[in-house]
C-alpha positions in Angstrom: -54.1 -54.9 -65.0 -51.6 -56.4 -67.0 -48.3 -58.1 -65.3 -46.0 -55.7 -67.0 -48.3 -52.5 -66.4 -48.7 -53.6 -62.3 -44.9 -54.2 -62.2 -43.6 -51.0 -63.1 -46.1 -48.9 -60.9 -45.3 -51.3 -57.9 -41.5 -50.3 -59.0 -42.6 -46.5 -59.1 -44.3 -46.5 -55.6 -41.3 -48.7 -54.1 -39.3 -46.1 -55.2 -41.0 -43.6 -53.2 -41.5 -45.5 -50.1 -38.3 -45.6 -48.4 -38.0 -42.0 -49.8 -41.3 -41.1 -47.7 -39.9 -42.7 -44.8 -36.7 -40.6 -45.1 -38.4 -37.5 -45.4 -40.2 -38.2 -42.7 -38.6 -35.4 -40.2 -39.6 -32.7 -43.1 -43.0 -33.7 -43.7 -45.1 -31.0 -41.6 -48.7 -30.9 -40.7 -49.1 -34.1 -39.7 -53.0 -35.3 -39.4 -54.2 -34.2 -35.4 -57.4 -37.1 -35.5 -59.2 -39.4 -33.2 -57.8 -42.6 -32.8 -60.1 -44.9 -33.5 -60.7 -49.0 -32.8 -63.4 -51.0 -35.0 -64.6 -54.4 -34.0 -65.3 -55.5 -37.5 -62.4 -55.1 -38.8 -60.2 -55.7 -35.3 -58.4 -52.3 -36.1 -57.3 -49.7 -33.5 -54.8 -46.3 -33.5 -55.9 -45.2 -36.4 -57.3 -41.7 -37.7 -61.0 -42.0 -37.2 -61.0 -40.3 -40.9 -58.7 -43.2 -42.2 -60.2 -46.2 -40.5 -63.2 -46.3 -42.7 -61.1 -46.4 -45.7 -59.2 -48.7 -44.4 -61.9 -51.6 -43.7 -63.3 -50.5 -47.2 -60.2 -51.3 -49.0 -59.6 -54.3 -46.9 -63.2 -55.4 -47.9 -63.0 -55.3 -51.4 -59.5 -57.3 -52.1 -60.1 -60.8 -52.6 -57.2 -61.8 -50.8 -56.7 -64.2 -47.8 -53.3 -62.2 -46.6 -55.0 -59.0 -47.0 -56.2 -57.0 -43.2 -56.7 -53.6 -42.0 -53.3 -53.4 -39.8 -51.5 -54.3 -42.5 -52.7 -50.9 -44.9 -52.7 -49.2 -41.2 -48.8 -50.3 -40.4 -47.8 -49.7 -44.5 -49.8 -45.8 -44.2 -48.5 -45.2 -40.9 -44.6 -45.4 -41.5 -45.5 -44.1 -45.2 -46.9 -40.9 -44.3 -47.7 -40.8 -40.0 -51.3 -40.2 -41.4 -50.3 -36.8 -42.7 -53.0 -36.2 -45.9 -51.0 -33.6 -47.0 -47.5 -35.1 -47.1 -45.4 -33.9 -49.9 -42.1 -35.3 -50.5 -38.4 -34.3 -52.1 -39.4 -36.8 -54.9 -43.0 -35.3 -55.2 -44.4 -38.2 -53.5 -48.2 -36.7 -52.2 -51.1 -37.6 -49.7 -51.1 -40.3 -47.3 -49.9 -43.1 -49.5 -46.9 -40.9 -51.0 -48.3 -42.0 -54.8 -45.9 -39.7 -57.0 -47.7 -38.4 -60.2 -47.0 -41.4 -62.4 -48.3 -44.3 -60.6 -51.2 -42.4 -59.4 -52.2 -41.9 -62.8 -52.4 -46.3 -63.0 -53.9 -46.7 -59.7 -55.7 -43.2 -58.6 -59.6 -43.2 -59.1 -62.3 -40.7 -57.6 -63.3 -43.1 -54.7 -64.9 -40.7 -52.4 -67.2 -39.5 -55.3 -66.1 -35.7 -54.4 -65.8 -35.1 -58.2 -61.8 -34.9 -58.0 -58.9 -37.7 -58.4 -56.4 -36.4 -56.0 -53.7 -38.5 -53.7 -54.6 -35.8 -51.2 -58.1 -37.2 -50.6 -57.5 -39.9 -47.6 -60.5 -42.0 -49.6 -58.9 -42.0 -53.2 -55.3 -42.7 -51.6 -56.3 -45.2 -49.1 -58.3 -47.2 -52.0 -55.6 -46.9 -54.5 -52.7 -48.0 -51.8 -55.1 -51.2 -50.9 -56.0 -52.3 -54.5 -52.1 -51.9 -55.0 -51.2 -54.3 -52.0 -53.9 -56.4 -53.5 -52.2 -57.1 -56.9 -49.1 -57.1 -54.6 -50.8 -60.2 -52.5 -52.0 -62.2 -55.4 -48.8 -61.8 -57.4 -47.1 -63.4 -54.0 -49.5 -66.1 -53.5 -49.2 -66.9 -57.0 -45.5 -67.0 -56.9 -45.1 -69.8 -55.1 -42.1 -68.2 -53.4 -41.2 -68.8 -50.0 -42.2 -66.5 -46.9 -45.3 -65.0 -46.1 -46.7 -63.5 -48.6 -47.3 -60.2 -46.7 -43.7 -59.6 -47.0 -43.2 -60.9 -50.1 -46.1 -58.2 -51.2 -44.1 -55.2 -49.0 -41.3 -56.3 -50.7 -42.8 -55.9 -54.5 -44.0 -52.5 -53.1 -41.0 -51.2 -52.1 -38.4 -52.6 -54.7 -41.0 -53.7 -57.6 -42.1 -57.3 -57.7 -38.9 -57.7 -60.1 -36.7 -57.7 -57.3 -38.7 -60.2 -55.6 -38.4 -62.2 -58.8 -34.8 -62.1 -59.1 -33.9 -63.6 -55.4 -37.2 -65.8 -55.2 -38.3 -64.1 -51.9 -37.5 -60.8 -50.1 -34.4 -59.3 -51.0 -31.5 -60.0 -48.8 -30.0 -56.5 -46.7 -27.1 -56.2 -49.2 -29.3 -55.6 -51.4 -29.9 -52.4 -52.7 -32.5 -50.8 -55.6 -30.1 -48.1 -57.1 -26.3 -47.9 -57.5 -25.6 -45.1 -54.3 -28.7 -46.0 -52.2 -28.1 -47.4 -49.1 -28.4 -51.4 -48.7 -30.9 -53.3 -46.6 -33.5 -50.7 -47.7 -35.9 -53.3 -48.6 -35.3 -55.8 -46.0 -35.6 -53.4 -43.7 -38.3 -51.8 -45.0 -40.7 -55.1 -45.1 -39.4 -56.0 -41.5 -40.8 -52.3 -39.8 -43.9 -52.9 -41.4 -44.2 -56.8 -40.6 -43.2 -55.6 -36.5 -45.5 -52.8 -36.7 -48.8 -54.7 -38.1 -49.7 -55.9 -34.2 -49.7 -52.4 -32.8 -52.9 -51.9 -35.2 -54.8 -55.0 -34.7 -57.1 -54.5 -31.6 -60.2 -54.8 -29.7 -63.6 -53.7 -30.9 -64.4 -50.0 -30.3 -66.1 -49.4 -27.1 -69.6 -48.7 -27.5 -71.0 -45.9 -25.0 -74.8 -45.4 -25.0 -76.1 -42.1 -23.6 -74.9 -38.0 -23.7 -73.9 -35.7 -21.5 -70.2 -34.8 -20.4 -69.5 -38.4 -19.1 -70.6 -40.1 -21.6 -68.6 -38.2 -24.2 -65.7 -38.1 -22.1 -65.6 -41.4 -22.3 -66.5 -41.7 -25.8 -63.8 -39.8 -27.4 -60.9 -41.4 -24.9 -62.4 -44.8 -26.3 -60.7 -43.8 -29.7 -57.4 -43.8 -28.1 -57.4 -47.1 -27.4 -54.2 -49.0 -28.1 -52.1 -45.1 -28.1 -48.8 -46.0 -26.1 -48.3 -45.2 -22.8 -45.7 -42.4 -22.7 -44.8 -41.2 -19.4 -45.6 -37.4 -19.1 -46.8 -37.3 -22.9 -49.9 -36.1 -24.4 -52.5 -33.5 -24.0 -55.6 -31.9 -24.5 -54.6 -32.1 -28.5 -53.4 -35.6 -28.6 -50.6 -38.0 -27.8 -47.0 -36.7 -27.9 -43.4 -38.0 -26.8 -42.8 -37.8 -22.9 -39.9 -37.4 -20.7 -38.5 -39.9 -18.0 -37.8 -38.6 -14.9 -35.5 -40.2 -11.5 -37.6 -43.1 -11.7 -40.4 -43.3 -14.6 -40.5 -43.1 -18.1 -38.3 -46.5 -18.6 -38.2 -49.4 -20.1 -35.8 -52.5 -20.0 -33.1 -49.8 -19.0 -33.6 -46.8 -21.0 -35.8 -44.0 -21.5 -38.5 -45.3 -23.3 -41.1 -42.0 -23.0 -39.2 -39.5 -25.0 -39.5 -41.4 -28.2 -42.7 -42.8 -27.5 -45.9 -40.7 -28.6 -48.8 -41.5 -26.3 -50.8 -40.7 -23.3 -50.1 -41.0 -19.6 -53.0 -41.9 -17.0 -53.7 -38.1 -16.3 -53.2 -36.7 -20.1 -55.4 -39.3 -21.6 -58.0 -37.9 -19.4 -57.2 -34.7 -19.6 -57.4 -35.2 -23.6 -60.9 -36.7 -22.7 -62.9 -33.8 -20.7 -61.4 -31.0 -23.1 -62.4 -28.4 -24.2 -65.7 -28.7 -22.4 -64.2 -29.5 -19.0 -60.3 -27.8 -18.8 -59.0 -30.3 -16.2 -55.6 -29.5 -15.0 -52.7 -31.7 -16.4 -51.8 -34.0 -13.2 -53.6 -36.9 -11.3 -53.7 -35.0 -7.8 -54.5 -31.8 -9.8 -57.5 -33.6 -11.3 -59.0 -34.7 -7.9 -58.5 -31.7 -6.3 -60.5 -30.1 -9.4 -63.5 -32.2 -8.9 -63.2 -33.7 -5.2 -66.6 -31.4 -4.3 -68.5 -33.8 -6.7 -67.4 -37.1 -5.0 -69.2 -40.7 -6.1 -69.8 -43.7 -4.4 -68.6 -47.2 -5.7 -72.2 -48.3 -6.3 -72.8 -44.8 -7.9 -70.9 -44.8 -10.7 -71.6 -43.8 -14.2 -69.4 -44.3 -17.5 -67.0 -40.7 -17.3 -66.6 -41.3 -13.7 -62.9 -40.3 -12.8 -61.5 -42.9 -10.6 -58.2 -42.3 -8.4 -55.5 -44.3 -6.8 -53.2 -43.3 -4.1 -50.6 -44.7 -1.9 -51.6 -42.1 0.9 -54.0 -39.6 0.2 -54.9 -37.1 -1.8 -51.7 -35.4 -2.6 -50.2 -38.4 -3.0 -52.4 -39.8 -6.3 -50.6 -41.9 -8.6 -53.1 -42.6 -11.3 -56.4 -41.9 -12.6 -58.5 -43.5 -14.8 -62.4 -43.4 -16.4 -64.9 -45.3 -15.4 -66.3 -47.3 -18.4 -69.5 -49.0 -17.1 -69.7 -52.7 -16.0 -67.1 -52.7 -13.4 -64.9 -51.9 -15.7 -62.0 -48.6 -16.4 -60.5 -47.0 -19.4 -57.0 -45.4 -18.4 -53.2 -45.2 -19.8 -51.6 -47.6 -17.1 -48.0 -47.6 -17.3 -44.7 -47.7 -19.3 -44.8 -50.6 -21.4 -48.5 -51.0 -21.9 -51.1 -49.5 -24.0 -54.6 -47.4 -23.8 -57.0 -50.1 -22.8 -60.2 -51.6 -20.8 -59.9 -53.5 -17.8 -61.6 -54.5 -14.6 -61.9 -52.0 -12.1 -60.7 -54.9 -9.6 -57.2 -55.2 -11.2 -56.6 -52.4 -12.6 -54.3 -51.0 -10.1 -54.1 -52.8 -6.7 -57.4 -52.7 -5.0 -55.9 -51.4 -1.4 -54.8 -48.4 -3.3 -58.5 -47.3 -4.5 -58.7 -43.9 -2.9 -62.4 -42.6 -4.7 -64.2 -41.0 -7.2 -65.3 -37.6 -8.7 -68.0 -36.6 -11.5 -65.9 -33.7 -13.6 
Protein backbone atom coordinates (compact mmCIF):
# COMPACT_ATOMS: atom_id res chain seq x y z
CA UNK A 1 0.00 0.00 0.00
CA UNK A 2 1.24 3.21 -1.01
CA UNK A 3 2.21 6.09 1.70
CA UNK A 4 -0.48 8.41 0.43
CA UNK A 5 -3.24 5.60 -0.07
CA UNK A 6 -2.47 4.22 3.87
CA UNK A 7 -2.57 7.85 5.07
CA UNK A 8 -5.88 8.86 4.12
CA UNK A 9 -7.64 5.54 5.14
CA UNK A 10 -5.78 5.79 8.60
CA UNK A 11 -7.26 9.56 8.42
CA UNK A 12 -10.78 8.01 7.49
CA UNK A 13 -10.84 5.35 10.34
CA UNK A 14 -9.34 8.06 12.95
CA UNK A 15 -12.22 9.93 12.02
CA UNK A 16 -14.51 7.34 13.12
CA UNK A 17 -12.88 6.28 16.22
CA UNK A 18 -13.54 8.77 18.71
CA UNK A 19 -16.95 8.94 17.01
CA UNK A 20 -17.49 5.14 17.93
CA UNK A 21 -16.41 5.83 21.37
CA UNK A 22 -18.99 8.59 21.56
CA UNK A 23 -21.66 6.65 20.36
CA UNK A 24 -20.96 4.25 22.58
CA UNK A 25 -24.19 4.61 24.96
CA UNK A 26 -26.45 4.17 21.54
CA UNK A 27 -24.75 1.29 20.21
CA UNK A 28 -27.20 -1.74 21.25
CA UNK A 29 -26.83 -5.47 21.09
CA UNK A 30 -23.66 -5.62 22.41
CA UNK A 31 -21.85 -9.21 21.77
CA UNK A 32 -23.06 -11.72 25.14
CA UNK A 33 -19.71 -14.25 24.57
CA UNK A 34 -17.34 -16.30 26.58
CA UNK A 35 -14.42 -14.68 27.81
CA UNK A 36 -11.72 -16.24 26.85
CA UNK A 37 -7.68 -16.46 27.97
CA UNK A 38 -5.07 -18.09 25.39
CA UNK A 39 -1.59 -19.06 26.52
CA UNK A 40 -0.03 -18.53 23.14
CA UNK A 41 -0.85 -15.42 22.67
CA UNK A 42 -0.97 -14.29 26.69
CA UNK A 43 -4.51 -12.88 25.86
CA UNK A 44 -7.58 -12.93 28.32
CA UNK A 45 -11.30 -11.08 28.46
CA UNK A 46 -11.92 -11.40 25.26
CA UNK A 47 -14.95 -12.89 23.17
CA UNK A 48 -14.03 -16.45 22.68
CA UNK A 49 -15.40 -15.62 18.95
CA UNK A 50 -12.83 -12.65 18.73
CA UNK A 51 -9.79 -14.10 20.32
CA UNK A 52 -8.93 -16.33 17.48
CA UNK A 53 -8.92 -13.47 15.19
CA UNK A 54 -7.15 -11.66 17.24
CA UNK A 55 -3.87 -14.06 17.58
CA UNK A 56 -4.36 -14.45 13.74
CA UNK A 57 -3.97 -10.97 13.02
CA UNK A 58 -1.28 -10.49 15.56
CA UNK A 59 0.50 -13.48 13.85
CA UNK A 60 0.66 -12.28 10.51
CA UNK A 61 2.15 -8.52 11.16
CA UNK A 62 5.63 -8.39 11.01
CA UNK A 63 5.96 -5.99 13.61
CA UNK A 64 7.98 -6.09 16.97
CA UNK A 65 5.29 -3.52 18.76
CA UNK A 66 2.46 -5.46 17.39
CA UNK A 67 0.39 -7.96 20.42
CA UNK A 68 -3.00 -9.34 20.92
CA UNK A 69 -3.98 -6.78 23.95
CA UNK A 70 -3.24 -4.19 21.99
CA UNK A 71 -6.09 -5.12 18.89
CA UNK A 72 -8.12 -6.46 22.16
CA UNK A 73 -7.76 -2.81 24.14
CA UNK A 74 -8.21 -0.80 20.44
CA UNK A 75 -11.61 -3.33 19.63
CA UNK A 76 -12.83 -3.17 23.05
CA UNK A 77 -13.20 0.74 23.57
CA UNK A 78 -13.98 0.85 19.58
CA UNK A 79 -16.99 -1.21 19.64
CA UNK A 80 -17.36 -3.28 23.46
CA UNK A 81 -17.17 -6.37 21.06
CA UNK A 82 -20.55 -5.50 19.66
CA UNK A 83 -20.31 -7.16 15.75
CA UNK A 84 -23.10 -5.34 14.84
CA UNK A 85 -22.29 -1.81 15.97
CA UNK A 86 -23.52 0.85 13.66
CA UNK A 87 -22.69 4.37 14.19
CA UNK A 88 -24.20 8.18 13.56
CA UNK A 89 -21.33 8.35 11.02
CA UNK A 90 -22.14 4.82 9.53
CA UNK A 91 -19.17 3.48 11.19
CA UNK A 92 -20.04 -0.78 11.14
CA UNK A 93 -18.90 -4.11 12.87
CA UNK A 94 -16.51 -4.38 15.52
CA UNK A 95 -13.77 -2.25 14.13
CA UNK A 96 -16.30 0.70 13.24
CA UNK A 97 -14.60 0.71 9.39
CA UNK A 98 -17.07 3.30 7.64
CA UNK A 99 -17.74 2.31 3.92
CA UNK A 100 -14.67 4.03 2.46
CA UNK A 101 -11.85 2.68 4.18
CA UNK A 102 -13.27 -0.66 4.25
CA UNK A 103 -13.20 -0.68 0.67
CA UNK A 104 -8.90 -0.12 1.16
CA UNK A 105 -8.59 -2.51 3.92
CA UNK A 106 -11.72 -4.98 3.95
CA UNK A 107 -11.03 -8.52 2.44
CA UNK A 108 -13.09 -11.90 2.68
CA UNK A 109 -10.84 -13.31 5.60
CA UNK A 110 -13.13 -15.86 7.00
CA UNK A 111 -13.65 -17.37 3.42
CA UNK A 112 -17.66 -17.10 3.99
CA UNK A 113 -17.95 -15.82 0.39
CA UNK A 114 -18.83 -12.17 1.63
CA UNK A 115 -16.64 -8.86 2.50
CA UNK A 116 -18.53 -7.40 5.19
CA UNK A 117 -17.21 -5.25 8.42
CA UNK A 118 -19.93 -7.18 10.26
CA UNK A 119 -18.02 -10.48 9.98
CA UNK A 120 -15.77 -10.42 13.45
CA UNK A 121 -12.95 -12.35 11.03
CA UNK A 122 -12.93 -9.74 7.98
CA UNK A 123 -13.04 -6.80 10.66
CA UNK A 124 -10.66 -8.04 13.06
CA UNK A 125 -8.06 -8.84 10.08
CA UNK A 126 -8.55 -5.62 8.38
CA UNK A 127 -8.19 -3.50 11.87
CA UNK A 128 -4.81 -5.58 12.56
CA UNK A 129 -3.22 -5.22 9.05
CA UNK A 130 -4.23 -1.41 9.62
CA UNK A 131 -2.31 -1.08 13.07
CA UNK A 132 0.32 -2.90 11.22
CA UNK A 133 1.01 -0.25 8.53
CA UNK A 134 0.33 2.04 11.51
CA UNK A 135 3.41 0.30 13.53
CA UNK A 136 5.86 0.28 10.73
CA UNK A 137 5.14 3.87 9.61
CA UNK A 138 6.01 4.72 13.56
CA UNK A 139 9.04 2.63 13.78
CA UNK A 140 10.15 4.11 10.64
CA UNK A 141 9.55 7.55 11.76
CA UNK A 142 12.10 7.78 13.99
CA UNK A 143 9.75 9.90 16.20
CA UNK A 144 9.84 9.81 19.80
CA UNK A 145 7.52 7.71 22.09
CA UNK A 146 6.49 4.32 21.79
CA UNK A 147 5.52 3.45 18.81
CA UNK A 148 2.23 1.89 20.03
CA UNK A 149 0.99 5.26 20.62
CA UNK A 150 2.48 6.87 17.98
CA UNK A 151 0.45 4.05 15.76
CA UNK A 152 -3.00 4.90 17.97
CA UNK A 153 -2.30 8.21 17.27
CA UNK A 154 -2.04 7.85 13.17
CA UNK A 155 -5.29 5.73 13.69
CA UNK A 156 -7.18 8.12 15.29
CA UNK A 157 -6.01 11.52 13.75
CA UNK A 158 -4.22 10.09 10.40
CA UNK A 159 -0.45 9.60 10.52
CA UNK A 160 -0.40 13.35 9.22
CA UNK A 161 -1.07 14.64 12.43
CA UNK A 162 1.53 12.64 13.89
CA UNK A 163 3.78 14.17 11.22
CA UNK A 164 3.03 17.62 11.88
CA UNK A 165 4.00 17.55 15.92
CA UNK A 166 6.71 14.76 15.50
CA UNK A 167 4.93 12.45 18.10
CA UNK A 168 1.37 12.19 19.48
CA UNK A 169 -0.50 15.20 19.33
CA UNK A 170 -0.62 17.41 22.27
CA UNK A 171 -4.52 17.66 24.23
CA UNK A 172 -5.11 21.10 22.60
CA UNK A 173 -5.05 19.57 19.82
CA UNK A 174 -7.96 18.96 17.90
CA UNK A 175 -8.80 17.15 14.26
CA UNK A 176 -11.73 19.43 13.08
CA UNK A 177 -12.57 23.13 13.65
CA UNK A 178 -15.76 22.45 16.54
CA UNK A 179 -14.51 19.00 17.81
CA UNK A 180 -13.47 18.88 21.15
CA UNK A 181 -9.57 19.03 22.02
CA UNK A 182 -7.50 16.34 23.56
CA UNK A 183 -9.43 13.86 21.45
CA UNK A 184 -6.43 12.24 20.31
CA UNK A 185 -4.28 12.37 23.30
CA UNK A 186 -6.85 11.05 25.08
CA UNK A 187 -7.78 8.69 22.85
CA UNK A 188 -4.06 6.90 22.58
CA UNK A 189 -3.75 7.19 26.49
CA UNK A 190 -7.37 4.85 27.21
CA UNK A 191 -5.98 2.44 24.93
CA UNK A 192 -2.22 2.53 26.13
CA UNK A 193 -4.03 2.07 30.17
CA UNK A 194 -6.33 -0.38 28.97
CA UNK A 195 -3.69 -2.85 26.93
CA UNK A 196 -2.78 -4.67 30.57
CA UNK A 197 -6.34 -5.63 31.40
CA UNK A 198 -6.01 -7.99 28.18
CA UNK A 199 -2.63 -9.50 28.63
CA UNK A 200 -3.05 -12.65 30.90
CA UNK A 201 -2.34 -16.09 31.88
CA UNK A 202 -2.74 -19.14 29.62
CA UNK A 203 -6.30 -20.57 29.44
CA UNK A 204 -6.85 -23.22 31.89
CA UNK A 205 -6.91 -26.51 30.54
CA UNK A 206 -9.67 -28.96 32.07
CA UNK A 207 -9.45 -32.56 30.97
CA UNK A 208 -12.55 -34.77 31.52
CA UNK A 209 -16.83 -34.14 31.14
CA UNK A 210 -19.46 -34.15 33.21
CA UNK A 211 -21.11 -31.17 35.08
CA UNK A 212 -17.80 -30.37 37.01
CA UNK A 213 -15.74 -30.46 34.61
CA UNK A 214 -17.71 -27.98 32.38
CA UNK A 215 -18.49 -25.87 35.17
CA UNK A 216 -15.28 -25.32 35.43
CA UNK A 217 -14.49 -25.05 31.94
CA UNK A 218 -16.69 -22.35 30.91
CA UNK A 219 -15.87 -20.09 34.29
CA UNK A 220 -12.08 -20.60 33.04
CA UNK A 221 -13.04 -18.16 30.14
CA UNK A 222 -13.84 -15.47 32.53
CA UNK A 223 -10.64 -15.26 33.72
CA UNK A 224 -9.31 -11.75 34.18
CA UNK A 225 -13.45 -10.29 34.25
CA UNK A 226 -13.37 -7.63 37.12
CA UNK A 227 -14.59 -8.27 40.31
CA UNK A 228 -17.78 -6.21 40.70
CA UNK A 229 -19.47 -6.54 43.86
CA UNK A 230 -23.05 -7.85 43.44
CA UNK A 231 -22.55 -7.94 39.50
CA UNK A 232 -23.06 -10.59 37.05
CA UNK A 233 -25.20 -13.58 36.32
CA UNK A 234 -26.16 -16.54 34.77
CA UNK A 235 -25.70 -14.37 31.31
CA UNK A 236 -22.50 -12.71 32.00
CA UNK A 237 -20.71 -9.94 33.90
CA UNK A 238 -22.63 -6.71 34.62
CA UNK A 239 -22.17 -3.45 36.83
CA UNK A 240 -22.82 -4.09 40.59
CA UNK A 241 -23.95 -2.06 43.48
CA UNK A 242 -22.03 -1.20 46.81
CA UNK A 243 -23.72 -1.60 49.69
CA UNK A 244 -22.88 -0.20 53.85
CA UNK A 245 -19.60 -1.73 53.51
CA UNK A 246 -18.68 -3.46 49.95
CA UNK A 247 -18.54 -2.52 46.64
CA UNK A 248 -15.53 0.16 47.16
CA UNK A 249 -12.59 1.07 46.26
CA UNK A 250 -9.98 3.76 47.43
CA UNK A 251 -13.22 5.70 48.76
CA UNK A 252 -15.82 5.31 46.28
CA UNK A 253 -18.16 2.98 44.73
CA UNK A 254 -16.20 1.20 42.47
CA UNK A 255 -18.95 -1.87 41.62
CA UNK A 256 -21.54 0.18 39.87
CA UNK A 257 -19.35 1.11 37.04
CA UNK A 258 -17.49 -1.91 37.02
CA UNK A 259 -18.84 -4.88 34.77
CA UNK A 260 -17.73 -8.20 36.26
CA UNK A 261 -18.45 -11.12 38.48
CA UNK A 262 -18.65 -11.44 42.27
CA UNK A 263 -17.52 -14.84 44.11
CA UNK A 264 -21.17 -16.28 43.94
CA UNK A 265 -22.26 -14.89 40.34
CA UNK A 266 -19.25 -16.15 38.59
CA UNK A 267 -20.30 -19.48 39.84
CA UNK A 268 -23.61 -19.15 39.38
CA UNK A 269 -22.67 -18.09 35.62
CA UNK A 270 -20.64 -21.36 35.70
CA UNK A 271 -23.38 -24.25 36.66
CA UNK A 272 -26.14 -22.59 34.36
CA UNK A 273 -28.37 -23.60 32.63
CA UNK A 274 -27.64 -27.20 33.50
CA UNK A 275 -27.52 -26.61 37.31
CA UNK A 276 -29.82 -23.25 38.35
CA UNK A 277 -27.92 -22.45 41.46
CA UNK A 278 -29.36 -19.68 43.43
CA UNK A 279 -27.67 -16.23 43.28
CA UNK A 280 -25.84 -15.96 46.86
CA UNK A 281 -22.92 -17.79 48.60
CA UNK A 282 -25.10 -19.22 51.64
CA UNK A 283 -27.87 -19.88 49.01
CA UNK A 284 -25.41 -21.97 47.09
CA UNK A 285 -24.37 -24.21 50.05
CA UNK A 286 -27.52 -24.67 51.21
CA UNK A 287 -28.49 -25.89 47.49
CA UNK A 288 -25.98 -28.55 47.49
CA UNK A 289 -24.86 -29.18 51.28
CA UNK A 290 -26.60 -32.97 50.86
CA UNK A 291 -23.71 -33.70 48.44
CA UNK A 292 -20.80 -32.69 50.81
CA UNK A 293 -16.88 -33.55 49.82
CA UNK A 294 -14.02 -34.22 51.66
CA UNK A 295 -10.61 -32.17 51.33
CA UNK A 296 -8.86 -35.22 49.94
CA UNK A 297 -12.02 -35.84 47.75
CA UNK A 298 -12.08 -33.24 45.60
CA UNK A 299 -12.63 -33.00 41.94
CA UNK A 300 -12.17 -29.83 39.43
CA UNK A 301 -16.17 -28.19 39.75
CA UNK A 302 -16.04 -28.77 43.42
CA UNK A 303 -17.76 -25.66 45.15
CA UNK A 304 -15.63 -24.67 47.95
CA UNK A 305 -17.05 -22.26 50.89
CA UNK A 306 -15.69 -19.84 53.39
CA UNK A 307 -17.41 -18.62 56.44
CA UNK A 308 -16.65 -16.65 59.45
CA UNK A 309 -19.33 -18.80 61.50
CA UNK A 310 -21.25 -21.23 59.80
CA UNK A 311 -23.33 -21.81 57.29
CA UNK A 312 -25.51 -18.85 57.19
CA UNK A 313 -22.78 -16.80 57.65
CA UNK A 314 -20.73 -17.77 54.11
CA UNK A 315 -18.80 -15.02 52.67
CA UNK A 316 -17.39 -16.54 49.59
CA UNK A 317 -17.35 -19.35 47.35
CA UNK A 318 -15.18 -20.42 44.87
CA UNK A 319 -14.49 -23.69 42.30
CA UNK A 320 -12.28 -26.13 42.84
CA UNK A 321 -9.77 -26.24 39.83
CA UNK A 322 -7.65 -29.44 40.46
CA UNK A 323 -4.04 -29.41 42.02
CA UNK A 324 -4.82 -27.66 45.14
CA UNK A 325 -5.78 -25.06 43.47
CA UNK A 326 -9.45 -22.55 43.12
CA UNK A 327 -10.99 -20.52 40.41
CA UNK A 328 -13.30 -17.71 42.10
CA UNK A 329 -13.95 -13.77 41.78
CA UNK A 330 -12.22 -12.72 45.20
CA UNK A 331 -12.83 -9.22 45.99
CA UNK A 332 -13.15 -5.54 44.91
CA UNK A 333 -10.02 -4.55 43.32
CA UNK A 334 -8.94 -7.81 41.91
CA UNK A 335 -9.74 -9.88 39.06
CA UNK A 336 -11.22 -13.55 37.99
CA UNK A 337 -8.19 -15.73 38.63
CA UNK A 338 -6.42 -19.15 39.83
CA UNK A 339 -4.89 -19.51 43.07
CA UNK A 340 -3.91 -21.90 45.74
CA UNK A 341 -6.56 -23.21 47.71
CA UNK A 342 -4.10 -22.46 50.89
CA UNK A 343 -4.31 -18.63 50.35
CA UNK A 344 -6.99 -18.08 48.76
CA UNK A 345 -9.01 -16.82 51.53
CA UNK A 346 -7.70 -17.38 55.14
CA UNK A 347 -7.35 -21.03 55.84
CA UNK A 348 -9.19 -20.86 59.50
CA UNK A 349 -12.13 -19.68 57.55
CA UNK A 350 -12.49 -22.94 55.25
CA UNK A 351 -15.95 -24.11 56.15
CA UNK A 352 -16.41 -27.24 53.25
CA UNK A 353 -17.38 -28.45 50.12
CA UNK A 354 -20.35 -29.57 47.99
CA UNK A 355 -20.61 -31.44 44.41
CA UNK A 356 -23.53 -29.24 42.54
Amino acid sequence: MKALGTAVATLAVAFVAVLSLLAMVLIEGAAEADEASDGGGGLQGVPSEVRPWILKADAQCDQPAMAPALLAAQLYHESGWNPNAVSPADAMGIAQFIPGTWATWGRDYDGNGRTSPFDIGDAVMAQGKLMCSLLRQAKNSGYPGDVRALALAGYNAGWGAVERFRGVPPIWFSRAKGQTEGETYKYVRLIMASIPRFEGPGQLEVSGSGRGPDALRRASTRLGTPYSWGGGGPSGPSTGFCDDRNGYLNGRCSASSTVGFDCSSLVQYAYWPSTKLPRVAAAQYGATSHRPVSRNDLKPGDLLFWSKGGASVIYHIAIYAGDGNVLHAPRTGRVVELQPMASAMPAGDYFGATRP
